[in-house]
N, CA, C and O atoms as a Tinker XYZ file with bonds, in Angstrom:
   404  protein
     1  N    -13.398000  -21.617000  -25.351000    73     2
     2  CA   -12.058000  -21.379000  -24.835000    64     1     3
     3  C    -11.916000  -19.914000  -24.485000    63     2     4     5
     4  O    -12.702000  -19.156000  -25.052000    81     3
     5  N    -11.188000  -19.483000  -23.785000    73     3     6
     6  CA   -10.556000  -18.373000  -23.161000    64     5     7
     7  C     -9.318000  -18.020000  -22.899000    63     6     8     9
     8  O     -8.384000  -18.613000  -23.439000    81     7
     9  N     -9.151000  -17.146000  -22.155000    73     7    10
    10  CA    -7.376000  -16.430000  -21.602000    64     9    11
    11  C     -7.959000  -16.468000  -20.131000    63    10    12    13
    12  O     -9.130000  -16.426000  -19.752000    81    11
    13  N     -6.875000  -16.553000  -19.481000    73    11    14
    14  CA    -6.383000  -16.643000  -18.120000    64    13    15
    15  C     -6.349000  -15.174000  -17.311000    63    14    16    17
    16  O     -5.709000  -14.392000  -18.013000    81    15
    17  N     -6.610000  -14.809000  -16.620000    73    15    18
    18  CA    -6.166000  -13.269000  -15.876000    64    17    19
    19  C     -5.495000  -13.752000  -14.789000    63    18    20    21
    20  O     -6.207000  -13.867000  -13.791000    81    19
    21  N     -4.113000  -14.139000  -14.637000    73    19    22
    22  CA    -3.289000  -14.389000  -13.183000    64    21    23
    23  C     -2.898000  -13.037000  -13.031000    63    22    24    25
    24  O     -2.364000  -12.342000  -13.896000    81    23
    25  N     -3.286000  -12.612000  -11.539000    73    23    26
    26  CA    -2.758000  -11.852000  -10.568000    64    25    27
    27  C     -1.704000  -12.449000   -9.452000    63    26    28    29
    28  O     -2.004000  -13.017000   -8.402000    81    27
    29  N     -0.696000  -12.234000   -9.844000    73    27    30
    30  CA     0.375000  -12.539000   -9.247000    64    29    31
    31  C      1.314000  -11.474000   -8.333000    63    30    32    33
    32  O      2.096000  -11.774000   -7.430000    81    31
    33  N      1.012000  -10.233000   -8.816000    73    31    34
    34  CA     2.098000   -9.044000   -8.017000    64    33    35
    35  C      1.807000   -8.814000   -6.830000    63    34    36    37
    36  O      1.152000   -9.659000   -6.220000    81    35
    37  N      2.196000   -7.670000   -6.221000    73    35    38
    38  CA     2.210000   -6.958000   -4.782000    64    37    39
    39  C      0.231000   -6.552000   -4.439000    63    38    40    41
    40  O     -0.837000   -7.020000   -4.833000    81    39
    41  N      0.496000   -5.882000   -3.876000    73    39    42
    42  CA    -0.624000   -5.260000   -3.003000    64    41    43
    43  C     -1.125000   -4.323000   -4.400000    63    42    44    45
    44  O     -0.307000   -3.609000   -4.978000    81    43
    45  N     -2.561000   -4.424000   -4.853000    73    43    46
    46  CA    -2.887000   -3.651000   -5.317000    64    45    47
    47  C     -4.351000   -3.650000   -5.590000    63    46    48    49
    48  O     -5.014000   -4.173000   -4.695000    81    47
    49  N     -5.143000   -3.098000   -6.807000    73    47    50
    50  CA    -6.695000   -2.818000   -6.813000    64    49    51
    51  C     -7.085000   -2.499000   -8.275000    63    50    52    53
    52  O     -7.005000   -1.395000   -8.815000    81    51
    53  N     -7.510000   -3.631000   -8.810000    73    51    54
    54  CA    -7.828000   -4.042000  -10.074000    64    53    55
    55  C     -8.602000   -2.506000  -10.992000    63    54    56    57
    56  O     -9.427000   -1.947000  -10.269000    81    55
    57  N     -8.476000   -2.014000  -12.013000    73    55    58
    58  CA    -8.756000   -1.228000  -12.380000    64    57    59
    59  C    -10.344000   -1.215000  -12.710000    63    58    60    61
    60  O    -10.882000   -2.310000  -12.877000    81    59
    61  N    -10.916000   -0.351000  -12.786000    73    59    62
    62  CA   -12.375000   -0.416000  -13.514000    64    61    63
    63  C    -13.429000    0.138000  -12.913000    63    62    64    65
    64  O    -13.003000    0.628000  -11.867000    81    63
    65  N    -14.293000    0.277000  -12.987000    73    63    66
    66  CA   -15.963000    0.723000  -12.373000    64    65    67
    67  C    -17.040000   -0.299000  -12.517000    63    66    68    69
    68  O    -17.942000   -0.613000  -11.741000    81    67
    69  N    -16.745000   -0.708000  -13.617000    73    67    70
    70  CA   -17.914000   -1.551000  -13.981000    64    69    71
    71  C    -18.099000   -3.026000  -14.115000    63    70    72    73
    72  O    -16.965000   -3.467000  -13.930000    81    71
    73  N    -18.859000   -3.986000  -14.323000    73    71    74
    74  CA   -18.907000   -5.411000  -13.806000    64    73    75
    75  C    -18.195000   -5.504000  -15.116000    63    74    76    77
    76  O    -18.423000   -4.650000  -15.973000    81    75
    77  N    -17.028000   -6.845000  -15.421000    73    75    78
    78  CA   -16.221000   -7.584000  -15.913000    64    77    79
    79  C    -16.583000   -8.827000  -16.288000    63    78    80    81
    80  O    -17.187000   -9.394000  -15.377000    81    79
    81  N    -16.487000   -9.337000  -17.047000    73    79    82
    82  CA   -16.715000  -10.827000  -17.175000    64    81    83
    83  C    -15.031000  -11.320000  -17.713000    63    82    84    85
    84  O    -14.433000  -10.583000  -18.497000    81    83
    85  N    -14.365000  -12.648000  -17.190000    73    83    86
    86  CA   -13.646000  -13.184000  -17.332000    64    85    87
    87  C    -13.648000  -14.156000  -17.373000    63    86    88    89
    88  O    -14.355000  -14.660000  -16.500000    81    87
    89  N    -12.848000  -15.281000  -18.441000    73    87    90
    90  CA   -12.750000  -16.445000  -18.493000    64    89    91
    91  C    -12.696000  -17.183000  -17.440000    63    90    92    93
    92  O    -13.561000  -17.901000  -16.937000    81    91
    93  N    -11.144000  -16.869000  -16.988000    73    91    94
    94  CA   -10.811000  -17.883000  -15.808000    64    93    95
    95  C     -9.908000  -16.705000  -15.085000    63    94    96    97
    96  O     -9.246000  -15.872000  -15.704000    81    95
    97  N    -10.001000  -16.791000  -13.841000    73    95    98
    98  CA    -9.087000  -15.908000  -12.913000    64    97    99
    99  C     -8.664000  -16.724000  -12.462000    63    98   100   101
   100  O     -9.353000  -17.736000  -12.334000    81    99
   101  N     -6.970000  -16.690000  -11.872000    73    99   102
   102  CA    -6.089000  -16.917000  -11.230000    64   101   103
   103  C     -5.440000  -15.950000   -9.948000    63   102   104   105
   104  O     -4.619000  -15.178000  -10.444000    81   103
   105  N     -5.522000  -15.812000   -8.889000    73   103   106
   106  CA    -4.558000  -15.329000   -8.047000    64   105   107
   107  C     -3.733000  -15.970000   -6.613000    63   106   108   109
   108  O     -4.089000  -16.467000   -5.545000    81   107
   109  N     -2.643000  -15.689000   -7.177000    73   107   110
   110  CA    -1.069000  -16.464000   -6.466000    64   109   111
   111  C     -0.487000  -15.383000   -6.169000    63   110   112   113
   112  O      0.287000  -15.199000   -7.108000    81   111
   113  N     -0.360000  -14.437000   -5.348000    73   111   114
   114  CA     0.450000  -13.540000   -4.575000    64   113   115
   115  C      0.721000  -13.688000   -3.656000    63   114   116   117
   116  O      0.626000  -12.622000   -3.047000    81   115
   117  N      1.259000  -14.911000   -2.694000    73   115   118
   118  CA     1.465000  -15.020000   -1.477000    64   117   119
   119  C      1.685000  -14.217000   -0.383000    63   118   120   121
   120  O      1.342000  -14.460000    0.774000    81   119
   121  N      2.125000  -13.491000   -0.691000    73   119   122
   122  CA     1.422000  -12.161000    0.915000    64   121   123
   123  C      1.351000  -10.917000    0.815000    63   122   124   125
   124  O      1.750000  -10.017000    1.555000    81   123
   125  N      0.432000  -10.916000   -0.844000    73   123   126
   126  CA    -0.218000   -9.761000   -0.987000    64   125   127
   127  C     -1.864000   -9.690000   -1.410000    63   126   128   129
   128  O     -2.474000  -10.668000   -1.844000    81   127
   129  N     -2.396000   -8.502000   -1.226000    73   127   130
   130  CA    -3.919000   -8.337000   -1.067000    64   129   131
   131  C     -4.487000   -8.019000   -2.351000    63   130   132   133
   132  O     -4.079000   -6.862000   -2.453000    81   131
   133  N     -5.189000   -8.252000   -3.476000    73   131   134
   134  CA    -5.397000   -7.978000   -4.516000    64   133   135
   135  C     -6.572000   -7.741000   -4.320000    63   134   136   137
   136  O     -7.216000   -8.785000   -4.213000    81   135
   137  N     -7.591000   -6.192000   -4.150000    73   135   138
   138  CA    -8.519000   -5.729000   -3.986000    64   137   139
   139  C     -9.288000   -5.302000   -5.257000    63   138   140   141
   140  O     -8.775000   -4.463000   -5.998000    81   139
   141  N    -10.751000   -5.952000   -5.607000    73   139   142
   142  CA   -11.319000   -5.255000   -6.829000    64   141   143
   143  C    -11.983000   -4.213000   -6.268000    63   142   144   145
   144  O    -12.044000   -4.001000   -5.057000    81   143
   145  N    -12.648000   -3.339000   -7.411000    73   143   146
   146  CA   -13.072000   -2.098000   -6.973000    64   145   147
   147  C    -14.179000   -1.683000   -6.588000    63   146   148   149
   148  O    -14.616000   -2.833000   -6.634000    81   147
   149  N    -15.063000   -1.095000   -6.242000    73   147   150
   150  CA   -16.029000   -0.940000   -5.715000    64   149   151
   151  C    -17.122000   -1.141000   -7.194000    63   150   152   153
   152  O    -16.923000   -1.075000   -8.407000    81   151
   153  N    -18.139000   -1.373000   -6.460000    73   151   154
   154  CA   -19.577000   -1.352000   -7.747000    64   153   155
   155  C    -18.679000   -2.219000   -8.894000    63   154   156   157
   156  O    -18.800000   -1.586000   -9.943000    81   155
   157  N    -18.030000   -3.127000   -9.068000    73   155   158
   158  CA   -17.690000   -4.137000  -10.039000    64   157   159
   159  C    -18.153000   -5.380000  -10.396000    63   158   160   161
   160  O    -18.025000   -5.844000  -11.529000    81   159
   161  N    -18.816000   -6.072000   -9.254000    73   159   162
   162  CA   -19.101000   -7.251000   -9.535000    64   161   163
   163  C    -18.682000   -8.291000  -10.820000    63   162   164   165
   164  O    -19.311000   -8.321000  -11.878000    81   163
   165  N    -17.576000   -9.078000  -10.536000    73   163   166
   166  CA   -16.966000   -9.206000  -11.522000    64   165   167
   167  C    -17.993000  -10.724000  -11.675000    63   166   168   169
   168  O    -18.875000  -11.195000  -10.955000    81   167
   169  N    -17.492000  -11.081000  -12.724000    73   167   170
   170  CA   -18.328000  -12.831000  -13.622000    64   169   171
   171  C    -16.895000  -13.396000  -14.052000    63   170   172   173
   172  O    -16.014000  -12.832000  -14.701000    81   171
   173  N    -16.921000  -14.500000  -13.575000    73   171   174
   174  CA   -15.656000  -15.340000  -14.116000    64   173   175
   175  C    -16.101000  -16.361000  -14.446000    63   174   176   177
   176  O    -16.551000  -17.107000  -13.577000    81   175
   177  N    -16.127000  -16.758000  -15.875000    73   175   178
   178  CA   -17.363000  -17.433000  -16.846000    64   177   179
   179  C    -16.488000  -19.169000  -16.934000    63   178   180   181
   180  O    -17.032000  -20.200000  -17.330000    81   179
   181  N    -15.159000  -19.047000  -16.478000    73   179   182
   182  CA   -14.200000  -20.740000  -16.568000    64   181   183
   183  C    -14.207000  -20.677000  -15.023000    63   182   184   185
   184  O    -15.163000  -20.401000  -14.299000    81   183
   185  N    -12.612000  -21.071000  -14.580000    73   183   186
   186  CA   -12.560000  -21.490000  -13.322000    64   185   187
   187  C    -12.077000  -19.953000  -12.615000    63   186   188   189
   188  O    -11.949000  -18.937000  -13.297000    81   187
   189  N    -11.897000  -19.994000  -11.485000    73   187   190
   190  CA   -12.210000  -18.773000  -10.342000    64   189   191
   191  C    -10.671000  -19.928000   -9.327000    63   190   192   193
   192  O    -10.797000  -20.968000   -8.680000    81   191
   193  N     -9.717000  -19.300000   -9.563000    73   191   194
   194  CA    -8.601000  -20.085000   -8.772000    64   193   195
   195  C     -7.728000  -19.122000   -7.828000    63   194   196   197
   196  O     -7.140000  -18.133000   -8.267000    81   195
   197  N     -7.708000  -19.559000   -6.351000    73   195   198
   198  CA    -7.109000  -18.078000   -5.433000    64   197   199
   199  C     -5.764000  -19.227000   -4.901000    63   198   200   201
   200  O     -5.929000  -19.665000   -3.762000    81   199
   201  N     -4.774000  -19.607000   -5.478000    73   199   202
   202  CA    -3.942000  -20.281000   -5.370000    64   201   203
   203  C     -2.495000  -19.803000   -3.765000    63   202   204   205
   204  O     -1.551000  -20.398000   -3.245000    81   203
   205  N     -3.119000  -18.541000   -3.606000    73   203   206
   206  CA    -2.050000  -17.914000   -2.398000    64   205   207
   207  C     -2.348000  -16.557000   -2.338000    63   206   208   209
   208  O     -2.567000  -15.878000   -3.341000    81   207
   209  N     -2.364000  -16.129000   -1.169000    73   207   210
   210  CA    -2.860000  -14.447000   -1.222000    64   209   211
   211  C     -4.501000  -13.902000   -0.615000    63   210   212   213
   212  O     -5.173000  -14.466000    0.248000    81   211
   213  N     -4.723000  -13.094000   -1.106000    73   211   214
   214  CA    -6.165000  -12.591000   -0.677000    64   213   215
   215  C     -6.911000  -11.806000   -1.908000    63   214   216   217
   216  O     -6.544000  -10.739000   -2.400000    81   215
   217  N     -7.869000  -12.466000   -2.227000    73   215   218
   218  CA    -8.302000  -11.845000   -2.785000    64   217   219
   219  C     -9.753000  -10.772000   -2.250000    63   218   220   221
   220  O    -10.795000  -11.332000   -1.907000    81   219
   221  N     -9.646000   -9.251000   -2.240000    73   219   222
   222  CA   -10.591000   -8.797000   -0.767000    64   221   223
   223  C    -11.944000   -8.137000   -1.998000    63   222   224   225
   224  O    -11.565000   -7.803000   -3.120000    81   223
   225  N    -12.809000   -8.069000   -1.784000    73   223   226
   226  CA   -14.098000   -8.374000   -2.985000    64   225   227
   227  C    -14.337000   -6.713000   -2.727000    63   226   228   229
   228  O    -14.514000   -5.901000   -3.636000    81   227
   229  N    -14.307000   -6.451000   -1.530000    73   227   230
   230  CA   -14.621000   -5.113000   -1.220000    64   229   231
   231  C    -15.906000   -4.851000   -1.685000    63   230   232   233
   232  O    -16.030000   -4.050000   -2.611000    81   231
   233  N    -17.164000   -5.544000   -1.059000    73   231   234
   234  CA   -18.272000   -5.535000   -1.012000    64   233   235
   235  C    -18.849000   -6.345000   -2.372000    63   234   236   237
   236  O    -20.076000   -6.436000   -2.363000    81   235
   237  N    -18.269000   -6.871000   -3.390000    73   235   238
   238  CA   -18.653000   -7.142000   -4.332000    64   237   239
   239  C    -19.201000   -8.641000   -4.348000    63   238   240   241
   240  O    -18.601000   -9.416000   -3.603000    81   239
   241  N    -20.135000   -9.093000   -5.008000    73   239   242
   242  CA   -20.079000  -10.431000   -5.062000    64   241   243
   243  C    -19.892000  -11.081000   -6.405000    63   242   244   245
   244  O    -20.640000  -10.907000   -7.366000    81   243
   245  N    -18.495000  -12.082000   -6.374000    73   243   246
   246  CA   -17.951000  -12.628000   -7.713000    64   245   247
   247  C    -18.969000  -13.471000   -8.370000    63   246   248   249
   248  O    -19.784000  -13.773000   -7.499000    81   247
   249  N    -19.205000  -13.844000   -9.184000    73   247   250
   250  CA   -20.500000  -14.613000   -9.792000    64   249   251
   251  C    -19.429000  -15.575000  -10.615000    63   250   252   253
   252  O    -18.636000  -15.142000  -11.451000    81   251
   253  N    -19.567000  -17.073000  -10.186000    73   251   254
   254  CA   -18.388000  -17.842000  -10.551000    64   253   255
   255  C    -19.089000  -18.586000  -11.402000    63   254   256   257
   256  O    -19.876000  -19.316000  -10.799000    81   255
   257  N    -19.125000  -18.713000  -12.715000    73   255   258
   258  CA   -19.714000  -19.841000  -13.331000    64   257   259
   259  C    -19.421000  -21.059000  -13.917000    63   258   260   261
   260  O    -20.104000  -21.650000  -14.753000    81   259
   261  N    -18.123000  -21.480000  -13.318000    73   259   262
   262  CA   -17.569000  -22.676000  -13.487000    64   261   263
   263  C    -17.264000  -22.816000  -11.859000    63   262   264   265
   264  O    -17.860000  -22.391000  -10.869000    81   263
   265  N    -15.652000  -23.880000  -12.098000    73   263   266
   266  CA   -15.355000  -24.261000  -10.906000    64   265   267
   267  C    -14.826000  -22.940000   -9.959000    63   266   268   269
   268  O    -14.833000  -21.807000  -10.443000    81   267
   269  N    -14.411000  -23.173000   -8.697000    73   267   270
   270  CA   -13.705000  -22.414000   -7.981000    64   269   271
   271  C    -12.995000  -23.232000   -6.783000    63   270   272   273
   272  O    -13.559000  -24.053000   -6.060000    81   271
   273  N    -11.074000  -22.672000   -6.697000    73   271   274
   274  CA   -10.455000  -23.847000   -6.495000    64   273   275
   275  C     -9.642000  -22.911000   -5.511000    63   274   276   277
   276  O     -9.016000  -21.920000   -5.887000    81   275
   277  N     -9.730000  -23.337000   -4.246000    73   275   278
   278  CA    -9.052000  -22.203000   -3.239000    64   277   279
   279  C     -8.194000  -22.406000   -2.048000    63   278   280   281
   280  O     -8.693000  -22.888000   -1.031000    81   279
   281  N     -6.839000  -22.049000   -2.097000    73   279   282
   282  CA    -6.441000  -22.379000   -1.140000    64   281   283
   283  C     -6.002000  -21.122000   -0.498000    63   282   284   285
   284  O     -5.684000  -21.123000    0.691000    81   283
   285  N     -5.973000  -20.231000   -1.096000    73   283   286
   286  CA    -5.748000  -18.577000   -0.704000    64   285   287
   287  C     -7.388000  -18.331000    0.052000    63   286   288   289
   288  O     -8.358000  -19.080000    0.166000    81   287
   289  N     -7.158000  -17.085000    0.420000    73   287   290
   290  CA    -8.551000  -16.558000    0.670000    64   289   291
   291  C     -9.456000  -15.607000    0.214000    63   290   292   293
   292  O     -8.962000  -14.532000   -0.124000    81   291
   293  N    -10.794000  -15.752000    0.110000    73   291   294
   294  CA   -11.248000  -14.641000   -0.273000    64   293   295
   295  C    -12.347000  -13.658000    0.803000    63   294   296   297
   296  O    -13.399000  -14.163000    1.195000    81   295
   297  N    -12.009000  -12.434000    1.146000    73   295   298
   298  CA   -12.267000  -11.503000    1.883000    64   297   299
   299  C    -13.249000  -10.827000    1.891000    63   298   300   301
   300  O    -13.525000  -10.724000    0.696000    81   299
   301  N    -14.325000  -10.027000    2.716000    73   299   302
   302  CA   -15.091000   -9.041000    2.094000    64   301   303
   303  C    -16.662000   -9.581000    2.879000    63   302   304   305
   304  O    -17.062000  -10.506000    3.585000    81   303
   305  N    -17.140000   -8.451000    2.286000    73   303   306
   306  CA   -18.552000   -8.465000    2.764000    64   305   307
   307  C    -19.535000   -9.129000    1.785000    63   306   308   309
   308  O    -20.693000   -9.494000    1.982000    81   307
   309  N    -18.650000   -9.201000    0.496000    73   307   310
   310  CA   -19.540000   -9.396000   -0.600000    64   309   311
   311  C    -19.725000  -11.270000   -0.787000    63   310   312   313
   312  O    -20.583000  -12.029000   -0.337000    81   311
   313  N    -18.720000  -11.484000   -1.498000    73   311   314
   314  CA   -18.367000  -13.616000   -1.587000    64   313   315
   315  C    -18.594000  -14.060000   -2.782000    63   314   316   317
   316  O    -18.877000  -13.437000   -3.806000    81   315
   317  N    -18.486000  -14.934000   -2.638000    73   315   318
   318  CA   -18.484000  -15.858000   -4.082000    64   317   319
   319  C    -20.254000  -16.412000   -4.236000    63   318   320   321
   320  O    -20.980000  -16.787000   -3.315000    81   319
   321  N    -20.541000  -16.319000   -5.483000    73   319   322
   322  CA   -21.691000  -17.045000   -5.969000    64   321   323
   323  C    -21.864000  -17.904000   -6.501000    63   322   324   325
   324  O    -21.712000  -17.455000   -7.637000    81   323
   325  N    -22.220000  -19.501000   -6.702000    73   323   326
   326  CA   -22.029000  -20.297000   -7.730000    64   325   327
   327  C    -23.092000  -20.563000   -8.771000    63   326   328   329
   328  O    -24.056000  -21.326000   -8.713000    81   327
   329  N    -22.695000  -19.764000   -9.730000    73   327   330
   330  CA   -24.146000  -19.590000  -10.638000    64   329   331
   331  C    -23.938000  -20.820000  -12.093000    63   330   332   333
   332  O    -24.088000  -20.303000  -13.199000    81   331
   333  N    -23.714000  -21.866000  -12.079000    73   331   334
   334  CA   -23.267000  -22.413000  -13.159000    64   333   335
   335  C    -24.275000  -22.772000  -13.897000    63   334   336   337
   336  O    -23.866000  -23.500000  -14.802000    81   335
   337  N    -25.582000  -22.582000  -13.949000    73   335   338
   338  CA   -27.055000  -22.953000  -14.315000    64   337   339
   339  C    -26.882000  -24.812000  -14.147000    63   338   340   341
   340  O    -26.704000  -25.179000  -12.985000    81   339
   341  N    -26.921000  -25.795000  -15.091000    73   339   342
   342  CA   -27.097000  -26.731000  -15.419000    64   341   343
   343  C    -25.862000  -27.410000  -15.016000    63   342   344   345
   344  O    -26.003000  -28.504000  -14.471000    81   343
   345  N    -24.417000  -26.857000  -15.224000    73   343   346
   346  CA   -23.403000  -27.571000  -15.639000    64   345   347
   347  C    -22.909000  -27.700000  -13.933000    63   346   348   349
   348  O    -23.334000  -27.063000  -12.969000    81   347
   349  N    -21.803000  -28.829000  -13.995000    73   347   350
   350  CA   -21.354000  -29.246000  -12.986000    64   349   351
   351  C    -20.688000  -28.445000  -11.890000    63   350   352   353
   352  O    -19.871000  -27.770000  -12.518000    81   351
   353  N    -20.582000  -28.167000  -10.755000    73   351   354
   354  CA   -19.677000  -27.436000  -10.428000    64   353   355
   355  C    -19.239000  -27.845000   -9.114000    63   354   356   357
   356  O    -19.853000  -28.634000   -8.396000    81   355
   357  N    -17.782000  -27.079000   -8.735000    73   355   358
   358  CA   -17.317000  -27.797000   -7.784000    64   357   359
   359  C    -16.452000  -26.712000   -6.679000    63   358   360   361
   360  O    -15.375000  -26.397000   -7.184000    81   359
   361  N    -16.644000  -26.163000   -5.488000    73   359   362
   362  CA   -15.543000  -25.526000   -4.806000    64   361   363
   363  C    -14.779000  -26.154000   -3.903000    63   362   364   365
   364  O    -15.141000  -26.634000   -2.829000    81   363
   365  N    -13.629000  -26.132000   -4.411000    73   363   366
   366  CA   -12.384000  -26.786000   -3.306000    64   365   367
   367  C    -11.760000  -25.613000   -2.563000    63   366   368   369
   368  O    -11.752000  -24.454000   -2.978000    81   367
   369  N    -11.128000  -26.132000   -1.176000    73   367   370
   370  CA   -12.204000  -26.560000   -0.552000    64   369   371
   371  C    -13.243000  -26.222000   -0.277000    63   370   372   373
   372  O    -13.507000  -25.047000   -0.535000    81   371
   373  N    -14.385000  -27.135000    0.412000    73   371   374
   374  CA   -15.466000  -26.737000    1.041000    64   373   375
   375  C    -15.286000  -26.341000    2.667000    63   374   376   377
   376  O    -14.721000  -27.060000    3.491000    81   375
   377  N    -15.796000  -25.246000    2.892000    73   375   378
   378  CA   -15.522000  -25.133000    4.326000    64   377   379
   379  C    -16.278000  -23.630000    4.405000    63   378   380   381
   380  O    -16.424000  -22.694000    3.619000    81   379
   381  N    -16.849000  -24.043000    6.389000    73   379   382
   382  CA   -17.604000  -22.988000    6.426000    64   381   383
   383  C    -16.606000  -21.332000    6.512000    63   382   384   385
   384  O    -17.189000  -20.366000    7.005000    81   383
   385  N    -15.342000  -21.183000    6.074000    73   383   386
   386  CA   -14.871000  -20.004000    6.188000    64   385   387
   387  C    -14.735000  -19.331000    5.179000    63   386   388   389
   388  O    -14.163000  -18.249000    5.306000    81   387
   389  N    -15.165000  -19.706000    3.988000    73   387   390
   390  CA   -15.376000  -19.161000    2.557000    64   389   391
   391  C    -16.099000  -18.598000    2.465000    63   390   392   393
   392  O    -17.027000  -19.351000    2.172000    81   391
   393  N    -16.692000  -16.981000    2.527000    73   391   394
   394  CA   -17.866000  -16.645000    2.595000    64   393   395
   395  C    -18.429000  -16.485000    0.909000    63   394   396   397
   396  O    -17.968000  -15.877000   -0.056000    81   395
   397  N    -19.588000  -17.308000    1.092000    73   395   398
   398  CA   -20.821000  -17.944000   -0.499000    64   397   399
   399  C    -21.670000  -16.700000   -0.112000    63   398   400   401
   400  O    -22.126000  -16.459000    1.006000    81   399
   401  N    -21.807000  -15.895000   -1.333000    73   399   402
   402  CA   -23.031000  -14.681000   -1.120000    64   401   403
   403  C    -24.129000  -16.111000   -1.371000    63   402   404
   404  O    -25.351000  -15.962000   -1.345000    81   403
């Protein structure tokens, strides 16, 4: 089990330098940009959920090891990875505009 990280506010840029690991991320900001920081590469070890908004990677690539459930977008040069080793996994939707590092 875990905690949740919902990003829900305005326009802003997640604090830190260094790679993160998180349970489960959430972001619902409907028309704002929630940018992580450079050299972070974050790990989101439950589900990876972009429910409204943007989430912009800013070169990073997220390493998702559960599900990932998206109806927001996610931005960037970097993308999502689906590293779940063995266990099941699933991204909603599928579509070629999601960029998968």
């Amino acid at each position: 089990s875990g905690s949740t990280l919902s990003l829900t506010g305005g326009t802003g840029t997640l604090l830190g330098s260094t790679a993160q690991t998180f349970y489960n991320v959430t972001v619902s900001s409907s028309t704002y940009t929630i940018t992580l920081p450079s050299s972070s590469a974050p790990t989101v070890a439950g589900t990876l959920t972009i429910t409204a908004g943007t989430l912009a990677d800013n070169g990073n690539v997220i390493t998702a090891q559960g599900n990932v459930v998206m109806s927001g977008t996610e931005s960037g040069t970097g993308g999502i990875i689906l590293s779940g080793g063995s266990a099941s996994m699933s991204m909603v939707p599928t579509r070629s505009t999601v960029p998968v590092a």
